[in-house]
Structure formats: C-alpha cells, structure tokens
C-alpha positions as CSV (number, residue, x, y, z in Angstrom):
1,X,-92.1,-100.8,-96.8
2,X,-94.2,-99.0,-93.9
3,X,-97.4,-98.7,-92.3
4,X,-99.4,-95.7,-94.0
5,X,-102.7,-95.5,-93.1
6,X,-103.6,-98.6,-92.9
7,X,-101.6,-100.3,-95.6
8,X,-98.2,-101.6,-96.4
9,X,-96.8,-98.7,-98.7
10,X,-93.5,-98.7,-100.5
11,X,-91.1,-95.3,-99.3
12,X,-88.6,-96.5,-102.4
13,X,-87.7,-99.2,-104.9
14,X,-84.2,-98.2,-106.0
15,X,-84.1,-94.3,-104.5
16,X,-86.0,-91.3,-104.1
17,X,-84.1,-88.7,-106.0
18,X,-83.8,-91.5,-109.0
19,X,-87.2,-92.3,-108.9
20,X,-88.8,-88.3,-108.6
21,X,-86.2,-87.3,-111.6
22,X,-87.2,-90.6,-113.5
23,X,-91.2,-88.9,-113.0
24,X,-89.8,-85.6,-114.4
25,X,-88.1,-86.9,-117.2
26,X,-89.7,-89.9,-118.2
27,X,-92.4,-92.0,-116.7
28,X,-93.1,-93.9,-113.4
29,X,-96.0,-95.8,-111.7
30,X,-97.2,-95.3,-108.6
31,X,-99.4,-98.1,-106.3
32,X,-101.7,-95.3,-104.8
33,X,-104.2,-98.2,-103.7
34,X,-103.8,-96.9,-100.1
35,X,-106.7,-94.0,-101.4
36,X,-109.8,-95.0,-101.0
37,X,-112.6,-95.5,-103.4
38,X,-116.3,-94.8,-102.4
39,X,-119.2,-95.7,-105.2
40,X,-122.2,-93.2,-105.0
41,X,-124.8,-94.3,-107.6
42,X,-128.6,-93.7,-107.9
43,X,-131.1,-90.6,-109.2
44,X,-130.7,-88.5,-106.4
45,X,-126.4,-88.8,-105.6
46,X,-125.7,-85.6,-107.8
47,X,-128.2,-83.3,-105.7
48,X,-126.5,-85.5,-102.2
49,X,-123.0,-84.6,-103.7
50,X,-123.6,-81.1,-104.1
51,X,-125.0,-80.3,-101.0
52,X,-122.3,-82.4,-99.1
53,X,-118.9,-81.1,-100.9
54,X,-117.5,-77.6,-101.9
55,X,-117.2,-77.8,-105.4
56,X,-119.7,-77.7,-108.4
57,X,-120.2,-80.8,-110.1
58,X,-122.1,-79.2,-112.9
59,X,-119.0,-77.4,-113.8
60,X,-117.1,-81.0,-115.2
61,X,-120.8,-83.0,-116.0
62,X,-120.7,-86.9,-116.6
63,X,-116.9,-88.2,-118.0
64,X,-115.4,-85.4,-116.0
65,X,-113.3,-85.6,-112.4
66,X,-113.2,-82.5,-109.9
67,X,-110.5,-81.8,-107.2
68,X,-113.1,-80.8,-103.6
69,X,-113.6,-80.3,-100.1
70,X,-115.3,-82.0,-97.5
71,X,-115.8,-79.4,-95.1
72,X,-116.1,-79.8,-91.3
73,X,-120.2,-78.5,-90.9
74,X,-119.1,-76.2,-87.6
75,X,-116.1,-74.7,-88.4
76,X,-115.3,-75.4,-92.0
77,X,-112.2,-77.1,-91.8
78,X,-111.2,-79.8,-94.5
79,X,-112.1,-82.9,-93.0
80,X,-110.8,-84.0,-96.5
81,X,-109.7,-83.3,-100.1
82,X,-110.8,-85.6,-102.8
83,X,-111.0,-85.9,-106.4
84,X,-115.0,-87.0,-107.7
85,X,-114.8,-89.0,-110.7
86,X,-118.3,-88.7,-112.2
87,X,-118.1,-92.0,-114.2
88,X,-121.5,-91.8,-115.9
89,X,-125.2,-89.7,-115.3
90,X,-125.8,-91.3,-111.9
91,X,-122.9,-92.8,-111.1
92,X,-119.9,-91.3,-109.1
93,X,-116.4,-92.4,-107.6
94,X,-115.8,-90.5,-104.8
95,X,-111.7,-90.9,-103.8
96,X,-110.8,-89.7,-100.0
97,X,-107.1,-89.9,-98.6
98,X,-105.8,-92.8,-97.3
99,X,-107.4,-92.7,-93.5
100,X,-110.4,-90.5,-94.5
101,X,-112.3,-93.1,-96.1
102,X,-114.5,-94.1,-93.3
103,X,-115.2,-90.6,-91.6
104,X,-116.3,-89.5,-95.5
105,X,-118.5,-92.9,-95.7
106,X,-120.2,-91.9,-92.7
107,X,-120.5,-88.1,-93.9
108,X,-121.6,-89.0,-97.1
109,X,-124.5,-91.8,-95.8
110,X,-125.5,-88.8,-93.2
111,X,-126.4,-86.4,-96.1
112,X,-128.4,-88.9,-98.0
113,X,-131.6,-88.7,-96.0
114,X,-132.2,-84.9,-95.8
115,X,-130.1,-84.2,-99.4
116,X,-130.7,-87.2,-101.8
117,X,-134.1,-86.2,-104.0
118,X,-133.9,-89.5,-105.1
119,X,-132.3,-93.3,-104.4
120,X,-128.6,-93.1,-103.5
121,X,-126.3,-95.8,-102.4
122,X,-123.1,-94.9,-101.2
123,X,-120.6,-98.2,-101.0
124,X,-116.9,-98.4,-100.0
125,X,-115.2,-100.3,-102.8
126,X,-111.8,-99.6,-101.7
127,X,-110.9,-103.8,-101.1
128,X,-112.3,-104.7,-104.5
129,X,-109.9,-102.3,-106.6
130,X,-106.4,-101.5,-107.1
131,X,-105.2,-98.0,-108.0
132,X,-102.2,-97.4,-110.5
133,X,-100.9,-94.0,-111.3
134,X,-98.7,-93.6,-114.5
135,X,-97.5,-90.2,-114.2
136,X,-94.5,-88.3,-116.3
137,X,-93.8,-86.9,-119.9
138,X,-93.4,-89.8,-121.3
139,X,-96.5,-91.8,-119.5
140,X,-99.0,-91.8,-122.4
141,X,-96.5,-92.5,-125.2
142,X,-95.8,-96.0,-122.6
143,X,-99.2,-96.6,-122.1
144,X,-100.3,-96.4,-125.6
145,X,-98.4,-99.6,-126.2
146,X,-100.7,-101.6,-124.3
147,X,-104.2,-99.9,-124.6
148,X,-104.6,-96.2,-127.0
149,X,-107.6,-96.1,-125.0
150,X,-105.6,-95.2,-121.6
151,X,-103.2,-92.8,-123.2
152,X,-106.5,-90.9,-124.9
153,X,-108.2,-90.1,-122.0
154,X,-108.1,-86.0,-121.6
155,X,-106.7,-84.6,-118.3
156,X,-109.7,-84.6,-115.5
157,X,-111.5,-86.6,-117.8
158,X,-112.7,-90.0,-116.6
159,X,-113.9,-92.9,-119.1
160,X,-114.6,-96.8,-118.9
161,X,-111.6,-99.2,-119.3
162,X,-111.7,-102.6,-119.2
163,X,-108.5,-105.2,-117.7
164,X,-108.4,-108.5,-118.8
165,X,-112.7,-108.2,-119.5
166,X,-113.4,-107.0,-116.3
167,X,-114.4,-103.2,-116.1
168,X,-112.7,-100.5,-114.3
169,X,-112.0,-96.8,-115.2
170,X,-109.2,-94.6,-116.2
171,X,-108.7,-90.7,-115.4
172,X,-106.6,-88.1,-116.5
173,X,-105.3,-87.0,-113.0
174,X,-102.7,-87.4,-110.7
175,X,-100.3,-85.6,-107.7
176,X,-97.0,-85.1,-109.4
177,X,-97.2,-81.8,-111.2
178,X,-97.2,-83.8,-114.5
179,X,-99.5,-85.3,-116.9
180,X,-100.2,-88.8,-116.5
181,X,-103.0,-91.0,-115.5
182,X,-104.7,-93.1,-112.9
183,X,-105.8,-96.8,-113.7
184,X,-108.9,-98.2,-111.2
185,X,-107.9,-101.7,-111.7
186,X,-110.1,-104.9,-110.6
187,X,-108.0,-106.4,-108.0
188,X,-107.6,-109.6,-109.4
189,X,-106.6,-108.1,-112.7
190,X,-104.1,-106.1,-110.8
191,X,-100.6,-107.8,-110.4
192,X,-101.0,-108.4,-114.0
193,X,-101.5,-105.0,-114.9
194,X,-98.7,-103.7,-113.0
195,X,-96.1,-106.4,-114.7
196,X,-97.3,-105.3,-118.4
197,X,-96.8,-101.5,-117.1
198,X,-93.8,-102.2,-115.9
199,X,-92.4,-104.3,-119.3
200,X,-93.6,-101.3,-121.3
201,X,-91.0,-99.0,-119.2
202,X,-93.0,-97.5,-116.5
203,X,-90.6,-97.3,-113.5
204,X,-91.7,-98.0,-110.1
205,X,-91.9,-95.3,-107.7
206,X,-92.7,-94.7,-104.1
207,X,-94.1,-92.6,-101.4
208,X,-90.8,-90.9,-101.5
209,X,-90.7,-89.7,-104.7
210,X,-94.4,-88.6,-104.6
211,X,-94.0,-86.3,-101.7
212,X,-91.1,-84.6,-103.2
213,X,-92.9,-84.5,-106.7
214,X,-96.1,-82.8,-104.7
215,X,-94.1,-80.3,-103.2
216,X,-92.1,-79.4,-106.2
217,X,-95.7,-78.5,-107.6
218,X,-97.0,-76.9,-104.7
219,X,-99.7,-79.7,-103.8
220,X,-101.5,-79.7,-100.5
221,X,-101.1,-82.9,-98.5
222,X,-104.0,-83.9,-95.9
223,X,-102.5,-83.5,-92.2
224,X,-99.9,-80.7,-93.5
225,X,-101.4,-78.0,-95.4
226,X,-105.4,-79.2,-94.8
227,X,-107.2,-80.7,-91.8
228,X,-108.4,-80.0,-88.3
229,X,-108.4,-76.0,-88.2
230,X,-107.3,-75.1,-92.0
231,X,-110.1,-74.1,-93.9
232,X,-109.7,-73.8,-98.1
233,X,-109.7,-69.9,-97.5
234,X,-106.3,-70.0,-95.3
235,X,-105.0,-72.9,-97.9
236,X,-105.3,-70.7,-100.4
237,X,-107.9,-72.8,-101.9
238,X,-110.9,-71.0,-102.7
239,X,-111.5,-71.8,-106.1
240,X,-112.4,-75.1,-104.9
241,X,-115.7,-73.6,-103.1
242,X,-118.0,-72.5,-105.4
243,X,-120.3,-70.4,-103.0
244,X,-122.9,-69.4,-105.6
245,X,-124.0,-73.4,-106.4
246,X,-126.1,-72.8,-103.1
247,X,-126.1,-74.3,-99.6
248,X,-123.7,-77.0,-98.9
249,X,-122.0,-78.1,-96.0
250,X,-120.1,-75.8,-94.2
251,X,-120.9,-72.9,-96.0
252,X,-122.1,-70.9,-93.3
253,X,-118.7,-70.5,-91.0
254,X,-116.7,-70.6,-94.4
255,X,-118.6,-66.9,-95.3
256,X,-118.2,-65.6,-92.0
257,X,-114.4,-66.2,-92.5
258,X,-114.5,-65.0,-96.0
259,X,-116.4,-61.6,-94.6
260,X,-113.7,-60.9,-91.4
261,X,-110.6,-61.8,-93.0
262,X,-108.1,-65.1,-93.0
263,X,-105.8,-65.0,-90.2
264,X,-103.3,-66.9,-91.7
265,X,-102.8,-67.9,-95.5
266,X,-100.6,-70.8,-97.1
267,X,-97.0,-69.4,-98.9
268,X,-94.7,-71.1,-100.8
269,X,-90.7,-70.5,-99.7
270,X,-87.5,-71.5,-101.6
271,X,-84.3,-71.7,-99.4
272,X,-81.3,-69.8,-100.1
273,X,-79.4,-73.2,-99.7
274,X,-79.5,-77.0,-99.7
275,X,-80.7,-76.4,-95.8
276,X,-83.8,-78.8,-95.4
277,X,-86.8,-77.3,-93.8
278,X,-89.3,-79.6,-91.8
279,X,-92.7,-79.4,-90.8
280,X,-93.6,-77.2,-87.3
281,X,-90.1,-75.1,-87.6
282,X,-90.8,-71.1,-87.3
283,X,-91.0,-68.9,-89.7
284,X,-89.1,-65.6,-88.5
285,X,-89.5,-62.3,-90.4
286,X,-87.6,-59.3,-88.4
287,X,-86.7,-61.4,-86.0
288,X,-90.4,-62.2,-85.3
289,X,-91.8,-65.5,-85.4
290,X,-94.7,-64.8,-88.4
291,X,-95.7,-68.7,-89.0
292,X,-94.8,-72.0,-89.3
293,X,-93.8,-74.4,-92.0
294,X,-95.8,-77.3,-92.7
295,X,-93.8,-79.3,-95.3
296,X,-90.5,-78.9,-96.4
297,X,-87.9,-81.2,-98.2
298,X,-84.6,-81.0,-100.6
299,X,-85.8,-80.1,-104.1
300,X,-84.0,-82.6,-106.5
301,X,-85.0,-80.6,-109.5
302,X,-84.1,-77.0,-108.1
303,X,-81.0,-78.3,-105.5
304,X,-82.7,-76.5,-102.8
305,X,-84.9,-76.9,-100.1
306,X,-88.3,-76.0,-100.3
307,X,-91.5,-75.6,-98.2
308,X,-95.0,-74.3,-97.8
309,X,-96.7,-72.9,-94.5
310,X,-98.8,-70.7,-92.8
311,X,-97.8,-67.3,-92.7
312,X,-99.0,-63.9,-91.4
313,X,-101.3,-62.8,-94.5
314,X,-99.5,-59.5,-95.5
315,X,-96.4,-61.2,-95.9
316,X,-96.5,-61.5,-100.0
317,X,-94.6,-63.7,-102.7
318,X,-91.3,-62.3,-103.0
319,X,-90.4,-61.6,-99.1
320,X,-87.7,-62.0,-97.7
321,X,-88.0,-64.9,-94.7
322,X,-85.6,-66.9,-92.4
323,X,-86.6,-70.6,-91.2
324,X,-85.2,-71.4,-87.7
325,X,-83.7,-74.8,-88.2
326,X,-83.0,-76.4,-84.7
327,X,-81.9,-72.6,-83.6
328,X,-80.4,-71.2,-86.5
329,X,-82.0,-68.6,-89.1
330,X,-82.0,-70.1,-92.5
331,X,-82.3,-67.3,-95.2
332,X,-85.4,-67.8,-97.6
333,X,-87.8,-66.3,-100.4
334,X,-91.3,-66.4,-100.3
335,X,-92.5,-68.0,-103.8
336,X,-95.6,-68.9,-105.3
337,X,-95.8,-72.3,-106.4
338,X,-95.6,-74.3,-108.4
339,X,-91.8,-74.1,-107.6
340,X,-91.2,-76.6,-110.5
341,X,-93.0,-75.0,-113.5
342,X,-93.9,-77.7,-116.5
C-alpha cells in the first residue's frame, strides 16, 4: 500500500506480472476509488459542459460516456483528462484523475455563471461512492453471474444499476486495453460488492498491473504524457477536440498551435531488449538528443521494454531510435501503439 493522491492505493496483491497477465487472459478488478466523481445536474449543465471541455457531448447523447479534455484557458494545456458519463438528459458524472478533482470542481463552478443557460449544480461525490473496475476477456462472462445487467452494458455506454437497493451506475469503460467495465458503487454497499466479485473469480489487481496494462495499450497517464505544457495536439490527441462544436475553453491558443505547427508530438518505442526505459531519459537519434521519454516499463506480454515520449515531429513510426539509459545507448523502434493489439 502507498500514498497516491490522496489515498491509500494497493501497488500489488500477489504480483504485478501475475496480476497484468491474469487482466489479459482472464479477468481482474481494480479499486480505482482514488478517481474522483463530480455530479453536474440541472437544464443548463449540457450547454456548461460544452463550453468548459474539449469534446462534443452531442456526439454519445444521454446513456453514453466520452473520453475529454479540460484545457488550461491561456495556453491550452490539459489541466486534466476525464471520462463524462452522461447518466440521463440532465444529469452528468463528470470523473477527473485522482488529484484533479478539486482544481476541475473549481473550473467547472467558474463556467456555470457565464455558460449555464439554465440551473446547474456541480457537487463532488467522490466520499459517497466507491469505484470498481472489472476489466479482461473473461470480465462479463464473471459478472453475469451476479447481475446480466452489468455484463449487458455496451462499451462507453453508461446505464442505472442498483447494489443491494441502493442506486449507482455501471459503464462500459476502463484503462487496460480490454473490455471490461466500471461499477460506481454506494459506499456502504461497497465491501460487499467487492467480496461477491471476488467469489465469482475476479482477481484483485493493483496500481501495478494497471500501469503496465496502460502502457501495453498506449494510454496517456496525467503527469506523464498530459499536463502542465502538453496540449492534446502534441499528445497526439486531437480527436478529442472537436473544434467545429463552437467556442470552449481554450480553444483560442489550441488553433494558434494547430495553425503554426506542434513542436513536439507523443511516439510510441519498443526496445530491442528486456532494457527498461524510465521517464525523463533522452531520446538520441544520430547521436542527437531528439526527446525524452515519459513512461517506460518491461512489457510482460511482448518481454520487452516499452515507452512513449515526446519526440522531434518528423521522426515517424518505424525509426530507428536509441534511449540513453544512465549513459548507455539502448537500441529502439519507434511504434505506434497500441503495442499490445486485442
């Protein structure tokens, strides 16, 4: 157990490599609770939504969920990614990272007054909740034994559920690279939940396991591949803006970038070897340092290390690259993830 953003987060139960090929193979559970959970509800949160994140809402419409960007309003970088779960016609969950809850509270509340045509409320309902994530091949065939409903629910899809008579939600999402889904679980109904999902055959999994899952599938994690000075253009990201919904925040330095040119664009890179790359090590190309990785680790499925980071944008997928580990060149290949494909 360690301190992660505020919480008390499991880094294993039994082992990291067990637990990530257990994901692959079969099914696992995650406790993700550390993300937080804000409510937006009233007639005018749609129009306050749209104006304050990148993507279009109108795209996925009530029952759906939609992977977006909070943007920083002066120089568009992410402040935060987070998934919308539009639960009903004026009712949203809005889910930050772990230590972006309050900054996107307090974004969120500031865009009500000029952007809301109607009532809004915007509540942080992280405390009251608990968030599960059953995620592998196998997760929906496990879950069905204790409620068809769960193992129904279509990927980015999000639909009513209830635990023990108390209401919460289910969604067809998750950060592993395989299909699975998330249960928003009453707290109270929570440690019982977990022991049924566990009885049915779900095996526990931790932090561990989920970075090295993420980065198998080429997923962006908050404080590596987005925040302070990445924008969604240089993460590769763009079909996350939808720049003809209209105005929304940070759109106006995001077009200038779009209109001069990235500087620097998010690659994927699979190691020759078993050599372990780690975030802030160069990238060399020529002898020339042409970027800098931003997450790396040993690929359990591939038996190699992999990576992503920021690399000079004409260097393209299928280049050759060295990584200098601690002073000494590490052949690699420049790859497009995912680098596990399911």
């Amino acid at each position: 157990m360690v301190p992660f953003g505020g919480w008390e987060m499991p880094i294993q139960y039994t082992g990291v490599i067990e637990e990530h090929r257990a994901c692959r193979e079969h099914a696992v559970i995650f406790d993700v609770s550390h993300l937080g959970s804000v409510r937006v509800a009233g007639a005018g949160a749609h129009a306050m939504l749209q104006w304050a994140l990148t993507n279009d809402l109108d795209r996925v419409g009530p029952g759906g969920a939609q992977y977006t960007h909070l943007l920083d309003p002066d120089d568009a970088h992410v402040v935060d990614d987070i998934i919308v779960w539009w639960v009903e016609g004026t009712e949203f969950v809005v889910m930050p990272n772990a230590s972006n809850t309050a900054p996107l509270v307090a974004a969120l509340e500031g865009a009500v007054a000029a952007h809301a045509d109607g009532p809004c409320t915007v509540a942080d309902i992280t405390a009251s909740r608990v968030v599960i994530a059953a995620q592998g091949p196998e997760a929906r065939d496990r879950l069905a034994a204790l409620d068809a409903a769960w193992a129904r629910v279509e990927r980015f899809a999000v639909r009513d559920a209830a635990f023990d008579g108390a209401r919460g939600w289910v969604a067809g999402t998750g950060y592993t690279g395989e299909d699975g889904v998330e249960l928003h679980v009453p707290a109270e109904q929570a440690p019982e939940c977990w022991r049924r999902l566990v009885e049915a055959g779900l095996v526990p999994a931790g932090l561990g396991a989920r970075d090295t899952l993420r980065l198998e599938a080429g997923l962006p994690l908050h404080g590596h591949e987005l925040g302070p000075g990445i924008t969604p253009l240089q993460a590769g990201l763009g079909w996350v803006v939808r720049f003809d919904k209209g105005d929304f925040r940070g759109r106006a330095p995001l077009v200038a970038e779009r209109e001069r040119g990235v500087s620097r664009r998010l690659r994927g890179f699979v190691m020759d070897g078993r050599q372990i790359p780690r975030a802030e090590y160069p990238v060399l190309q020529g002898g020339e340092v042409v970027g800098e990785v931003t997450s790396g680790n040993f690929s359990p499925m591939l038996e190699r290390g992999i990576g992503l980071g920021f690399l000079r944008p004409d260097i393209a997928d299928g280049a050759g690259i060295e990584i200098d580990i601690r002073g000494r060149p590490a052949p690699a290949t420049v790859t497009k993830p995912p680098f596990v494909h399911k």
